[in-house]
Each structure stands twice: as C-alpha cells, then as structure tokens.
VMD Tcl script that draws the C-alpha trace (Angstrom):
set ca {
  {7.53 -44.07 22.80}
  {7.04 -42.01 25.82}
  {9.82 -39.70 25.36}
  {8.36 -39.03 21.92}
  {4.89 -38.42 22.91}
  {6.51 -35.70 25.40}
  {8.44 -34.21 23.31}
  {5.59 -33.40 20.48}
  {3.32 -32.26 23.53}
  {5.29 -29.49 24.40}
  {6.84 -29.11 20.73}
  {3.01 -28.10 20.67}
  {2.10 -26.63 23.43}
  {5.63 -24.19 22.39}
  {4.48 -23.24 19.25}
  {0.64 -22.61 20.12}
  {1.73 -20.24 23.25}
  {4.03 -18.46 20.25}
  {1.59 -17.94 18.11}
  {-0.42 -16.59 20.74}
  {1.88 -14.25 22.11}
  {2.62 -12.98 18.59}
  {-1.45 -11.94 18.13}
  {-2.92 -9.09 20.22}
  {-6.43 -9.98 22.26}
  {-8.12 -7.46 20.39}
  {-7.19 -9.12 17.19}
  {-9.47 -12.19 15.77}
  {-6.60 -13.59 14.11}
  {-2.51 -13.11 12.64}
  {-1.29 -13.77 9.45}
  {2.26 -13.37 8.54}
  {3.14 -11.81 5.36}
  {6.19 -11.21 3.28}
  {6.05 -7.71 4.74}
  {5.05 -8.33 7.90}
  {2.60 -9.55 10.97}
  {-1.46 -8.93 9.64}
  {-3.53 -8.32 12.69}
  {-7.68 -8.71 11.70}
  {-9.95 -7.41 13.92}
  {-14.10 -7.78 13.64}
  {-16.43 -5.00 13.82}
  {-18.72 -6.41 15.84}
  {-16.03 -6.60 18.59}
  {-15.54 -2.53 18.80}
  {-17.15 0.46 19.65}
  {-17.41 2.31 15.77}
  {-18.95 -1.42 14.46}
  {-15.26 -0.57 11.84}
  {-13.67 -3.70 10.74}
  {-10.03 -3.68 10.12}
  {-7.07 -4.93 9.83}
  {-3.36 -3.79 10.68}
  {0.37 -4.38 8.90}
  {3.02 -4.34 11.67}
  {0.58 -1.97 13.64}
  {-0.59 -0.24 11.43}
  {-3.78 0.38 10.18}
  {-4.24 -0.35 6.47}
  {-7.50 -1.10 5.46}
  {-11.25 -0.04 7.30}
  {-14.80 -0.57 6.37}
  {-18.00 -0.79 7.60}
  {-17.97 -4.70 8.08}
  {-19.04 -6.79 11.05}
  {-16.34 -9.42 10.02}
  {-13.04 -9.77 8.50}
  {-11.09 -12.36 6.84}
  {-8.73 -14.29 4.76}
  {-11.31 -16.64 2.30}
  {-8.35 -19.51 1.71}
  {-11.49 -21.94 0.90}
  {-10.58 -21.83 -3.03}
  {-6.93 -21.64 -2.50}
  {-7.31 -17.67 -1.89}
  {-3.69 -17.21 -0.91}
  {-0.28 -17.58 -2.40}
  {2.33 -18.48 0.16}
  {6.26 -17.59 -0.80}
  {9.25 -19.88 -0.13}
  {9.27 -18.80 3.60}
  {5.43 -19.80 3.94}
  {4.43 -15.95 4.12}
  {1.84 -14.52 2.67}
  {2.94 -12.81 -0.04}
  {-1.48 -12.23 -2.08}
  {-4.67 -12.88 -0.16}
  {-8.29 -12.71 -0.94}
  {-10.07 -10.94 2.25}
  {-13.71 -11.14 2.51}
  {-15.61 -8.97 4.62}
  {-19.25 -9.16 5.70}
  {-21.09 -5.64 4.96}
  {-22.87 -3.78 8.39}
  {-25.27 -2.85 6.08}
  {-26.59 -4.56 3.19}
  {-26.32 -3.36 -0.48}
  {-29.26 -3.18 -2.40}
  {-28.57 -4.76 -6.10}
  {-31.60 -4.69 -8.01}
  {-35.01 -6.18 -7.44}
  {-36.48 -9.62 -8.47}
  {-40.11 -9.87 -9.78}
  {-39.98 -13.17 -8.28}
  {-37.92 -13.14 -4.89}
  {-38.36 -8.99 -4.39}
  {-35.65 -6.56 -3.34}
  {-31.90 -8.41 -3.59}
  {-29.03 -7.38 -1.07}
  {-25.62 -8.29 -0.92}
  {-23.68 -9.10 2.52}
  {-20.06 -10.16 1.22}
  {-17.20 -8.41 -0.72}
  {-13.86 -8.97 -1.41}
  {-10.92 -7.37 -2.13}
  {-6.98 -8.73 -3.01}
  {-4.23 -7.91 -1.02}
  {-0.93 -8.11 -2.55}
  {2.24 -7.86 -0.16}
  {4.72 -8.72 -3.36}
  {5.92 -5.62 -3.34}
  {7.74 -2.94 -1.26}
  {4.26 -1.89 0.16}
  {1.02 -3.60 0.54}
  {-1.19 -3.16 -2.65}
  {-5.12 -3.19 -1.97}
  {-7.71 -4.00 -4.82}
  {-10.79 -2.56 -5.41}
  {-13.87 -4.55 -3.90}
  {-15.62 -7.46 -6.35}
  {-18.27 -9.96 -5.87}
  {-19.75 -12.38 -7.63}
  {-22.66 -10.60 -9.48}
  {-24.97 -13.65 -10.84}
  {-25.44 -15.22 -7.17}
  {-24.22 -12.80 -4.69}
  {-23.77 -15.50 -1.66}
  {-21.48 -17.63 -4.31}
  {-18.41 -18.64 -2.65}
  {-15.00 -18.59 -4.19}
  {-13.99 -22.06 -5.90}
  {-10.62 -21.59 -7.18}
  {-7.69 -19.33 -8.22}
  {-5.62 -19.27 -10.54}
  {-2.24 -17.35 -9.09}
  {-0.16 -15.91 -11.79}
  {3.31 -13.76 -11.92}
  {1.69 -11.21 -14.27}
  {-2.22 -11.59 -13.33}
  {-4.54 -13.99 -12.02}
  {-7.54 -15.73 -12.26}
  {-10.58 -15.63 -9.40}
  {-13.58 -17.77 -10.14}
  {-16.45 -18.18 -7.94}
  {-19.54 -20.81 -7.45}
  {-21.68 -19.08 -9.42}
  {-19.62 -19.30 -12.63}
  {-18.04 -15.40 -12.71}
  {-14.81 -14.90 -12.88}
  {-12.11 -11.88 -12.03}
  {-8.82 -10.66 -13.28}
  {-6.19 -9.26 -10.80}
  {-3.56 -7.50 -12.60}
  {-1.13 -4.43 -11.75}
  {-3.54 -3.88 -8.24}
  {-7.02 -3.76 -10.14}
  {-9.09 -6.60 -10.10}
  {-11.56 -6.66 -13.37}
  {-14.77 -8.94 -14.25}
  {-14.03 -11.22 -17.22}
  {-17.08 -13.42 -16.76}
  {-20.34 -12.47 -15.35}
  {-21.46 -15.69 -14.45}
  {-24.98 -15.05 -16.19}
  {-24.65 -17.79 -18.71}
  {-23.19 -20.58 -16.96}
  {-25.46 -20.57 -13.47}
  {-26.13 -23.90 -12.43}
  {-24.74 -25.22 -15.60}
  {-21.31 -26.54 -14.09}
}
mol new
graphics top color blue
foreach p $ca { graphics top sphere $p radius 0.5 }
foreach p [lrange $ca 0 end-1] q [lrange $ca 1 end] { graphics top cylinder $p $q radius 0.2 }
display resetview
C-alpha cells in the first residue's frame, strides 16, 4: 500500500514538473494541439495591455484583451485520438468595452467578452471571425455541437452560431427564446 502511494506521488509530482517545464513563465497557460504547443498569455501581464497567444512560438493571434482563454465550460473543444486539440473556442475579455446600443430602461449597453474558433484540423491553424451572443451579451456558452463539415455553438441566452469552412455565422439570435428555456 505504501509502495503504491509512492509511486503515484512522484508519478505526479513527474508529470506536473513536465508540464511545467513545457509552459514558458510569461505564459498563463499551454495547450497542446494537433499542430503544436499553444502558449496564452494575458494582457494585463505586459507592457502594450496586447493579449495573445503563440503556436510553437509563434505569434498567431493579438488583440486588445486583458485576458485570454480556452472557454471548455460547454464542451468548447474537440480533442483528436492523441488527446490534442485539434478546434477550440477562445474567449477573450475586451480592454475596452464595446458600446452595443442603448436601453431606455438600463441606459448605454457594453460588451466585455468575444470569441472566436480556432481550428488546428488542418495543415495551418484556421482563426474565425469574432461572435458573441447578441440577446444577453454576458451569456455564457452552454453547449456545442462538433461536426466534420460544420458545427453548432449555442449560448445561455438562447443564440446560436454556425462554424463552417473558417467562418462562424449567427443562425439564431436568441431574441425569441430569452429566458424561455
């Protein structure tokens, strides 16, 4: 029983000082993908306030976000036979917020979140354009629906997306079902 408890210490302590050595301090967190180790790093953590994140090194997408990440909460990822990555939904958290529209009611409405789709199925990384949930714009992401050909992305608020060939389309506002699920 002893033996055992010794061996699954440093079986652990092993594979967290791995995964360590594989992620760079200035990155917030690693990811590996079918084409390779994803570095993220925060805005808020570097001089230009630039969030971005990094395929084997390299640079691949920047914005003007405080934070950076994978949004796996509603099963945002699809992971190939090897466990990588190989399509990820990556939130970010706007340095600035975007004004949408104002409310008679609650006043002047801002949004703080995107998203975009990263797809590493490929022979290069393919990057969506950004999305959000348009009738609540803090919704968070309830499920997807990963396809071969397309999928599905529905968030909280009812509204769901299409990703197909790199694009990432609204086919459901949201509007009509609010609170209604």
């Amino acid at each position: 029983m002893a033996l055992r408890s010794i061996i699954a210490g440093m079986i652990l302590i092993s594979s967290s000082s791995y995964a360590f050595e594989k992620c760079p301090a200035d990155s917030t967190k690693c990811s590996t993908t079918t084409l390779g180790k994803l570095e993220y790093i925060w805005g808020k953590g570097v001089k230009d306030k630039q969030s971005r994140i990094l395929l084997n090194g390299s640079e691949i997408f920047k914005n003007d976000s405080n934070q950076i990440g994978e949004d796996v909460v509603g099963e945002g990822r699809v992971l190939d036979n090897k466990n990588n990555i190989s399509k990820l939904i990556i939130y970010y958290v706007l340095n600035t917020p975007q004004y949408i529209t104002t409310d008679p009611r609650y006043g002047d409405l801002y949004r703080y979140r995107a998203y975009r789709l990263f797809d590493f199925s490929g022979k290069e990384v393919v990057i969506s354009n950004e999305f959000y949930p348009p009738a609540n714009y803090d919704a968070p992401l309830r499920w997807v629906s990963w396809g071969q050909k397309n999928s599905v992305i529905s968030f909280d608020d009812g509204s769901r997306f299409k990703y197909e060939n790199g694009r990432v389309t609204m086919i459901d506002d949201g509007f009509e079902t609010e609170g209604n699920e």
